[in-house]
DRENPA-709329 format. One record per atom (N, C-alpha, C): residue number from 1; x, y, z; atom name. Coordinates in pm, whole numbers, plus 32768, in hexadecimal, padded with zeros to 4 digits. Example, Ala and Ser with C-alpha at 12.3 -4.5 7.8 and 13.67 -1.06 7.14 Angstrom:
+-----+------+------+------+------+
! seq !    x !    y !    z ! atom !
+-----+------+------+------+------+
!   1 ! 8527 ! 7DC7 ! 830C !    N !
!   1 ! 84CE ! 7E3E ! 830C !   CA !
!   1 ! 8528 ! 7EB6 ! 830C !    C !
!   2 ! 8505 ! 7F1F ! 82C4 !    N !
!   2 ! 8557 ! 7F96 ! 82CA !   CA !
!   2 ! 850A ! 8003 ! 8313 !    C !
+-----+------+------+------+------+
This chain:
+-----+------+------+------+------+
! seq !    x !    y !    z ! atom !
+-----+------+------+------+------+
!   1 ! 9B69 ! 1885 ! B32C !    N !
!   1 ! 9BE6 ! 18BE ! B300 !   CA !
!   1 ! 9C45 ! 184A ! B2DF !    C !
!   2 ! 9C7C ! 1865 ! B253 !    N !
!   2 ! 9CE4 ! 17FF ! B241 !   CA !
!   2 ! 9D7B ! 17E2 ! B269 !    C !
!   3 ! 9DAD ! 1787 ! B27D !    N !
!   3 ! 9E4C ! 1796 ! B29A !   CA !
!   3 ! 9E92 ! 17E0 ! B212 !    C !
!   4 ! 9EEB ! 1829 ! B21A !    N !
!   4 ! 9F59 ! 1848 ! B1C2 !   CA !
!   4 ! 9F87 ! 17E7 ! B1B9 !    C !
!   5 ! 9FA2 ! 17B8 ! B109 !    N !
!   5 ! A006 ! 1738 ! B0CF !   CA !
!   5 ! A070 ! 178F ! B0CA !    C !
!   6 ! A0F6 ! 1732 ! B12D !    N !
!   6 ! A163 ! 1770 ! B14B !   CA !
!   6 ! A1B7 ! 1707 ! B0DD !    C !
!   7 ! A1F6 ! 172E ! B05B !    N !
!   7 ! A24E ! 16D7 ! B033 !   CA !
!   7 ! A2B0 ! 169F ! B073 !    C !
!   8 ! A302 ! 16FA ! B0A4 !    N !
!   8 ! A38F ! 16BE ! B0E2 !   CA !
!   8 ! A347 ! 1694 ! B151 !    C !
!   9 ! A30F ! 1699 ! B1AC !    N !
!   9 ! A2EC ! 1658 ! B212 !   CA !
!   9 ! A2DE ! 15E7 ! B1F6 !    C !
!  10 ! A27B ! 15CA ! B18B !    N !
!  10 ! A24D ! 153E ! B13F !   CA !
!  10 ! A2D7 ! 14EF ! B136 !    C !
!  11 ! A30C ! 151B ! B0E9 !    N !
!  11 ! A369 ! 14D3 ! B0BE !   CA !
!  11 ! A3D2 ! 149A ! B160 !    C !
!  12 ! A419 ! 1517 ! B1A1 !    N !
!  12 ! A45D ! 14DB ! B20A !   CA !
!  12 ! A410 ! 144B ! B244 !    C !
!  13 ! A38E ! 1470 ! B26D !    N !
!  13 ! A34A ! 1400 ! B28E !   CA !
!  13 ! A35C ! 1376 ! B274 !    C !
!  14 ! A31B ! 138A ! B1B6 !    N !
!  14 ! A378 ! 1332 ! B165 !   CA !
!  14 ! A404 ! 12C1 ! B19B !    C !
!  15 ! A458 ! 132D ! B19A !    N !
!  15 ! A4D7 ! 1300 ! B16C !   CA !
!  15 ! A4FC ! 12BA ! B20D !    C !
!  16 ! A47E ! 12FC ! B288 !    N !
!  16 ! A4BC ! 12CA ! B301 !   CA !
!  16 ! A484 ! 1241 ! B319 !    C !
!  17 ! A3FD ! 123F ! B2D4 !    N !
!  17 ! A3C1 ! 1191 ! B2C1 !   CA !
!  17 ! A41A ! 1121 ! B288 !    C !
!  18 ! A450 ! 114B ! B222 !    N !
!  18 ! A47E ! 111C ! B1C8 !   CA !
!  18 ! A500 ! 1106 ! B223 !    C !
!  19 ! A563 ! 1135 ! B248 !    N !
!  19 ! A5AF ! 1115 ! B2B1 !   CA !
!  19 ! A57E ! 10B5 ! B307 !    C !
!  20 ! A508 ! 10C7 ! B367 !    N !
!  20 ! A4F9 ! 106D ! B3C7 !   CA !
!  20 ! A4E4 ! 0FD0 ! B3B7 !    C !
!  21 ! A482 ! 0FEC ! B329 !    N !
!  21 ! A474 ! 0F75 ! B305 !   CA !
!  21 ! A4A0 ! 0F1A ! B287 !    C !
!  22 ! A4EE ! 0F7E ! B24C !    N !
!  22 ! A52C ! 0F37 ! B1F9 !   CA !
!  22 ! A5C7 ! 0F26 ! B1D9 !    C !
!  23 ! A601 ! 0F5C ! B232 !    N !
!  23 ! A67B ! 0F84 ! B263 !   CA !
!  23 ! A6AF ! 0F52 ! B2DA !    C !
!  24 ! A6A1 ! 0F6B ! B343 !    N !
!  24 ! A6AC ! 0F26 ! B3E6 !   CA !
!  24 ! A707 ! 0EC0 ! B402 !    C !
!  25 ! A781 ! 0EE5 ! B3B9 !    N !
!  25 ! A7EF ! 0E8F ! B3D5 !   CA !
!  25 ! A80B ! 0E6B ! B440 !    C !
!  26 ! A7ED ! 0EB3 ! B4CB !    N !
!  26 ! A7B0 ! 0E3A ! B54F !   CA !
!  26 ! A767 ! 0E10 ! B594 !    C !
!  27 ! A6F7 ! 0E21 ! B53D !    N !
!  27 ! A692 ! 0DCC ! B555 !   CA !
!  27 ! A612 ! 0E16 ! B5D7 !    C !
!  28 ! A63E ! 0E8D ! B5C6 !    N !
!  28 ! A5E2 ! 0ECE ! B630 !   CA !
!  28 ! A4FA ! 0EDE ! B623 !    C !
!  29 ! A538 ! 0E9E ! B5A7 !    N !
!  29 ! A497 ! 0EAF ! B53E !   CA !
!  29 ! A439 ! 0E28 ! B5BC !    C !
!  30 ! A48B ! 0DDA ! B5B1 !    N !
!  30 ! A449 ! 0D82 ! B5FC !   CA !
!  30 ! A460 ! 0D7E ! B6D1 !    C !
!  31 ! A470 ! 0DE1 ! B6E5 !    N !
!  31 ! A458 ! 0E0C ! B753 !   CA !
!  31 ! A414 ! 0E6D ! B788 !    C !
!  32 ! A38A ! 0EB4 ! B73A !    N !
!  32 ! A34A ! 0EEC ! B720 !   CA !
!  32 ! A2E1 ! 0F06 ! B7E0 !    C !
!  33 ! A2CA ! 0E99 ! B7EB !    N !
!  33 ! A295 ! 0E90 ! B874 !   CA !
!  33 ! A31A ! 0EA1 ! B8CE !    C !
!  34 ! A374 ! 0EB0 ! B8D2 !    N !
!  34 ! A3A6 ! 0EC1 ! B96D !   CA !
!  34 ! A404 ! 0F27 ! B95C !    C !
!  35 ! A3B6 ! 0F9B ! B952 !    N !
!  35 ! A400 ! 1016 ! B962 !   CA !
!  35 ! A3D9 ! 1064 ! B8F6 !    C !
!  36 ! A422 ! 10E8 ! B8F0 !    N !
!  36 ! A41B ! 1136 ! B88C !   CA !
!  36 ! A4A4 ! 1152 ! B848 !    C !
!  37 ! A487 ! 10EB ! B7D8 !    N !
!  37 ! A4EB ! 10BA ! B74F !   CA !
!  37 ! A4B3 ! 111E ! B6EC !    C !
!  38 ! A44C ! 1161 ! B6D7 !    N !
!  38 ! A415 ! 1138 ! B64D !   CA !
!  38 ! A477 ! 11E1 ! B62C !    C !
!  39 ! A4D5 ! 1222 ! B664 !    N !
!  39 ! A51C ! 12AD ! B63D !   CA !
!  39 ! A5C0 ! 1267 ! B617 !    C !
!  40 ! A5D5 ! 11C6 ! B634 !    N !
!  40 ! A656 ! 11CD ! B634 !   CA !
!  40 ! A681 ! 1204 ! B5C2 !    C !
!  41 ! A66F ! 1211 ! B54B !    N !
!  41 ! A6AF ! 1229 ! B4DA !   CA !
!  41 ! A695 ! 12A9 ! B49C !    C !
!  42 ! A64B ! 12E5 ! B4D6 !    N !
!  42 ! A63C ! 138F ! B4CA !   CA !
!  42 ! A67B ! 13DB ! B48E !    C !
!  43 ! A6F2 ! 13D6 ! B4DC !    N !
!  43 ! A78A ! 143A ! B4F5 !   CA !
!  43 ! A787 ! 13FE ! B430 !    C !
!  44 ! A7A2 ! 13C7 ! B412 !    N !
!  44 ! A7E8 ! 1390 ! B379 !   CA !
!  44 ! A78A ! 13D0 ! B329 !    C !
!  45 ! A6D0 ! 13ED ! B348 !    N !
!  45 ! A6CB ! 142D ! B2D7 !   CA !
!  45 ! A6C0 ! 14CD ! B28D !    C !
!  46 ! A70A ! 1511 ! B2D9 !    N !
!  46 ! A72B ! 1598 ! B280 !   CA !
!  46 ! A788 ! 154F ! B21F !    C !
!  47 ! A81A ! 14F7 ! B269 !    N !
!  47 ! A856 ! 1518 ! B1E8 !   CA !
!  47 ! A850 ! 14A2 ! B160 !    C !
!  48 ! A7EF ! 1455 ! B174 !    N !
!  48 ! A78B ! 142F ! B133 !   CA !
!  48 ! A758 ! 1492 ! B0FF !    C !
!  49 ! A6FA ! 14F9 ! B0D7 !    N !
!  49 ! A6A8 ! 1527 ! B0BA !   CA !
!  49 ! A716 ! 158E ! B060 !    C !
!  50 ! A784 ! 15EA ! B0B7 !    N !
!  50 ! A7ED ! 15FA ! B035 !   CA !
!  50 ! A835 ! 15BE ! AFB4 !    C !
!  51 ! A83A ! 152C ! AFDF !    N !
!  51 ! A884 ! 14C6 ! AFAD !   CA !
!  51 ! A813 ! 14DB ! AF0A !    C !
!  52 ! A78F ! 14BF ! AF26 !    N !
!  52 ! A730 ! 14B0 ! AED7 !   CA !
!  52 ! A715 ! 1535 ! AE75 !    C !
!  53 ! A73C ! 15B5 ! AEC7 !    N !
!  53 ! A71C ! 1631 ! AE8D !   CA !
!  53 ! A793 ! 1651 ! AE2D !    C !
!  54 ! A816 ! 161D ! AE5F !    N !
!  54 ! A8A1 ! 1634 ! ADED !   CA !
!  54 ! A898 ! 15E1 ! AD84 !    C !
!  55 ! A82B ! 156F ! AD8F !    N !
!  55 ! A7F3 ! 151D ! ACF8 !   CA !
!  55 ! A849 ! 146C ! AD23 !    C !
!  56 ! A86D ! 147C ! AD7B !    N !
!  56 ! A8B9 ! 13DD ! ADBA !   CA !
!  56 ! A864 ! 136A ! AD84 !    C !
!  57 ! A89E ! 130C ! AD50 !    N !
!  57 ! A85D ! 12A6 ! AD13 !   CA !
!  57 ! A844 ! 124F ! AD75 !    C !
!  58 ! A80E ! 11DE ! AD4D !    N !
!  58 ! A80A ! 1153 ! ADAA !   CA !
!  58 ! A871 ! 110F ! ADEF !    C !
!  59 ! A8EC ! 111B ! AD8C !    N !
!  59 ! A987 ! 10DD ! ADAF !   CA !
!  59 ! A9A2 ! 1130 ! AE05 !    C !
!  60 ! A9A9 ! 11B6 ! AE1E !    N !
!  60 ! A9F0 ! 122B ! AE71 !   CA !
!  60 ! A992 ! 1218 ! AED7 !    C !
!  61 ! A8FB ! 1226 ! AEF0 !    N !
!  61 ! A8D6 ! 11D6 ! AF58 !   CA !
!  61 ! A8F5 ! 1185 ! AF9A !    C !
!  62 ! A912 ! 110B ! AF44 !    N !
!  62 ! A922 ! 108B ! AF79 !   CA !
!  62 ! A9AE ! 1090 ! AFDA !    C !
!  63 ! A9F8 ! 10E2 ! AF7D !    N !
!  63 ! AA7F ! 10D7 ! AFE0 !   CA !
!  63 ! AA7F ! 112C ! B021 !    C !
!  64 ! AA3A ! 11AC ! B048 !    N !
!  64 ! AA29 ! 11F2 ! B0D4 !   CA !
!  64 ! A9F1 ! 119A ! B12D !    C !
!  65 ! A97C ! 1147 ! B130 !    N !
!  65 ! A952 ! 1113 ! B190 !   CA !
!  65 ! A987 ! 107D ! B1C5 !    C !
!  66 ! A9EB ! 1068 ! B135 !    N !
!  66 ! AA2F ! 1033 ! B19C !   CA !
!  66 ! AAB3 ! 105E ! B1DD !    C !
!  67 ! AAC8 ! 10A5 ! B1A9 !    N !
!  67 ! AB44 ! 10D1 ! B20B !   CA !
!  67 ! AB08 ! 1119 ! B292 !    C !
!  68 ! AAAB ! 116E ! B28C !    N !
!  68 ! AA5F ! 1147 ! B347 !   CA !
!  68 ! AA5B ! 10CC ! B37A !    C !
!  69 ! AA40 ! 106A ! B33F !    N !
!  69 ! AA26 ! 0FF6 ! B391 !   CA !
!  69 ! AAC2 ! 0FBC ! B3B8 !    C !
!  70 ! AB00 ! 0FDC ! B35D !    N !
!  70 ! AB67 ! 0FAB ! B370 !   CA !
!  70 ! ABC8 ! 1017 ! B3D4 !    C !
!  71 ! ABED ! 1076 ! B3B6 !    N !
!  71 ! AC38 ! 10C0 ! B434 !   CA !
!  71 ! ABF2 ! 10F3 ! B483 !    C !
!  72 ! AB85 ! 1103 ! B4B8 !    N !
!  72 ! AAEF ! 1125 ! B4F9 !   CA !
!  72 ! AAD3 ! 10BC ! B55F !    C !
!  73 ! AAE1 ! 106E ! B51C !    N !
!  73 ! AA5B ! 0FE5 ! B583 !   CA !
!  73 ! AACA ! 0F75 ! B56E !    C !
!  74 ! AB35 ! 0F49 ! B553 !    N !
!  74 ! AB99 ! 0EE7 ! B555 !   CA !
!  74 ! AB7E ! 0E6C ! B4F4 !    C !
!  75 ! AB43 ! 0E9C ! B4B8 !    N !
!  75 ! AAF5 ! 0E16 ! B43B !   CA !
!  75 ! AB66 ! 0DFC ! B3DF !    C !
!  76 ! AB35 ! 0D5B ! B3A5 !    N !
!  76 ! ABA4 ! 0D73 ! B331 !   CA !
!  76 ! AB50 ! 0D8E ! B2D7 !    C !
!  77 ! AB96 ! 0DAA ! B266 !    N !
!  77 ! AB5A ! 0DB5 ! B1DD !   CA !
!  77 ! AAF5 ! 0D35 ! B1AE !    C !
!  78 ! AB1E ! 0D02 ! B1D2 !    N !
!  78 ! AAE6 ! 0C96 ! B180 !   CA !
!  78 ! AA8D ! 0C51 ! B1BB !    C !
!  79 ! AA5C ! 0C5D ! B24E !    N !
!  79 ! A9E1 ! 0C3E ! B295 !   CA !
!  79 ! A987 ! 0CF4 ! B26F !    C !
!  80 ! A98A ! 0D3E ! B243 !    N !
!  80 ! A923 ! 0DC1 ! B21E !   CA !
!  80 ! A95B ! 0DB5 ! B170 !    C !
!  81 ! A97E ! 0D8F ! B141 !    N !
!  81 ! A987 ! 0DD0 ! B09D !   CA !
!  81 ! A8E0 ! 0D9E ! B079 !    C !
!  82 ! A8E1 ! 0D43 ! B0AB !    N !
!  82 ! A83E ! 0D15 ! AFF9 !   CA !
!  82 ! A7C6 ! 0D87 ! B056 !    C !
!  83 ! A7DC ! 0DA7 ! B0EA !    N !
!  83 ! A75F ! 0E2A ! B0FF !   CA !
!  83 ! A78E ! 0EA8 ! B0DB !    C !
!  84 ! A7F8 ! 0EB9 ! B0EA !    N !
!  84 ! A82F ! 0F5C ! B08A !   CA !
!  84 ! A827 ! 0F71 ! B032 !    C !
!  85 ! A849 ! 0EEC ! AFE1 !    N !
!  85 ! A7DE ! 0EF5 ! AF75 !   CA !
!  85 ! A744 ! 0F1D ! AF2E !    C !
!  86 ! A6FB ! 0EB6 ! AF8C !    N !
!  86 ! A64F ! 0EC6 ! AF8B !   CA !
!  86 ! A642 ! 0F59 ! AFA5 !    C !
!  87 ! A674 ! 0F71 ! B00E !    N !
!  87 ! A647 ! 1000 ! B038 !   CA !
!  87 ! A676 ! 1068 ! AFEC !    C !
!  88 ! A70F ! 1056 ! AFCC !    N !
!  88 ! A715 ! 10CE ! AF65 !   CA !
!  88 ! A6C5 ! 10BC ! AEF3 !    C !
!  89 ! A6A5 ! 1064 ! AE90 !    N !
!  89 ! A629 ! 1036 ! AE1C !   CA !
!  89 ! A5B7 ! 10A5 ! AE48 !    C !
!  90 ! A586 ! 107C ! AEEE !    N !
!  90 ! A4F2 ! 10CC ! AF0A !   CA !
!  90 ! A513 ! 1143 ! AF23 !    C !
!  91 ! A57B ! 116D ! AF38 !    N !
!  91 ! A57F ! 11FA ! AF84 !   CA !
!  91 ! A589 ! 125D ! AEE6 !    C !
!  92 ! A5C1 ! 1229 ! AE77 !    N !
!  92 ! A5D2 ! 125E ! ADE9 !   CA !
!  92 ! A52E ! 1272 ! ADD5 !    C !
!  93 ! A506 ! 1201 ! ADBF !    N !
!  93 ! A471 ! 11D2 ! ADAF !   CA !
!  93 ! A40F ! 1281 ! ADDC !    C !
!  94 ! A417 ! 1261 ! AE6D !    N !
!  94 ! A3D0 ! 12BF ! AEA0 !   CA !
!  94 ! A3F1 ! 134E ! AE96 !    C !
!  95 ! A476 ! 134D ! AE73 !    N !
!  95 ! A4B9 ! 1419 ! AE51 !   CA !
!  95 ! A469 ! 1410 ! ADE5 !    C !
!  96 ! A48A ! 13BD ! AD44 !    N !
!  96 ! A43E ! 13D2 ! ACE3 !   CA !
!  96 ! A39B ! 13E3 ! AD04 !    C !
!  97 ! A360 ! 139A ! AD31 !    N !
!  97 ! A2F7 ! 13A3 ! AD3E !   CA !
!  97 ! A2BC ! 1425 ! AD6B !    C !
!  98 ! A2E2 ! 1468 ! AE0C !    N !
!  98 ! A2FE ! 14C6 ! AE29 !   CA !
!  98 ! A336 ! 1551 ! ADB5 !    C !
!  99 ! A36A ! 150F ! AD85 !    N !
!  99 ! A371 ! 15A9 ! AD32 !   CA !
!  99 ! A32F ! 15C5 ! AC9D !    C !
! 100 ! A2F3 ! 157A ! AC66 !    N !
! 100 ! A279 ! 1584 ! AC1F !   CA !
! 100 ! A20C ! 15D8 ! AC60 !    C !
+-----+------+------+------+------+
């Protein structure tokens, strides 16, 4: 018996990898062994996954995630801009992809 291909499942998945590891404005990716990190960024992707469904570009990404990092996690801008970047790029990447 096969698994059901769950799209949106797929995708949250997606978008929660793509957070951990390409996103992780503090660095929790590399603390992988001592504890259970790998949900910190969870909570962010529903509205991620809306953000993507109202047609949000890369820029509107980019500046949601950083404004979590920034009123969220106490970051400045400018130690997370070039990964809010990357990640918003992949997270576009993978909706398109995903919705083909």
């Amino acid at each position: 018996m096969s698994a059901l291909h769950n799209p949106a499942a797929d995708l949250a998945a997606r978008v929660d990898e793509i957070l951990f590891q390409q996103w992780d404005p503090i660095g929790v990716s590399d603390l992988l062994g001592s504890g259970n990190v790998r949900d910190e960024y969870r909570s962010y992707v529903p509205a991620l996954l809306a953000l993507l469904r109202q047609g949000a570009g890369t820029a509107q990404l980019a500046a949601w995630l950083e404004q979590q990092a920034v009123a969220c996690m106490g970051l400045s801008a400018e130690h997370c801009r070039s990964a809010c970047l990357r990640a918003a790029a992949a997270l576009t990447a993978a909706f398109a992809e995903e919705s083909r």
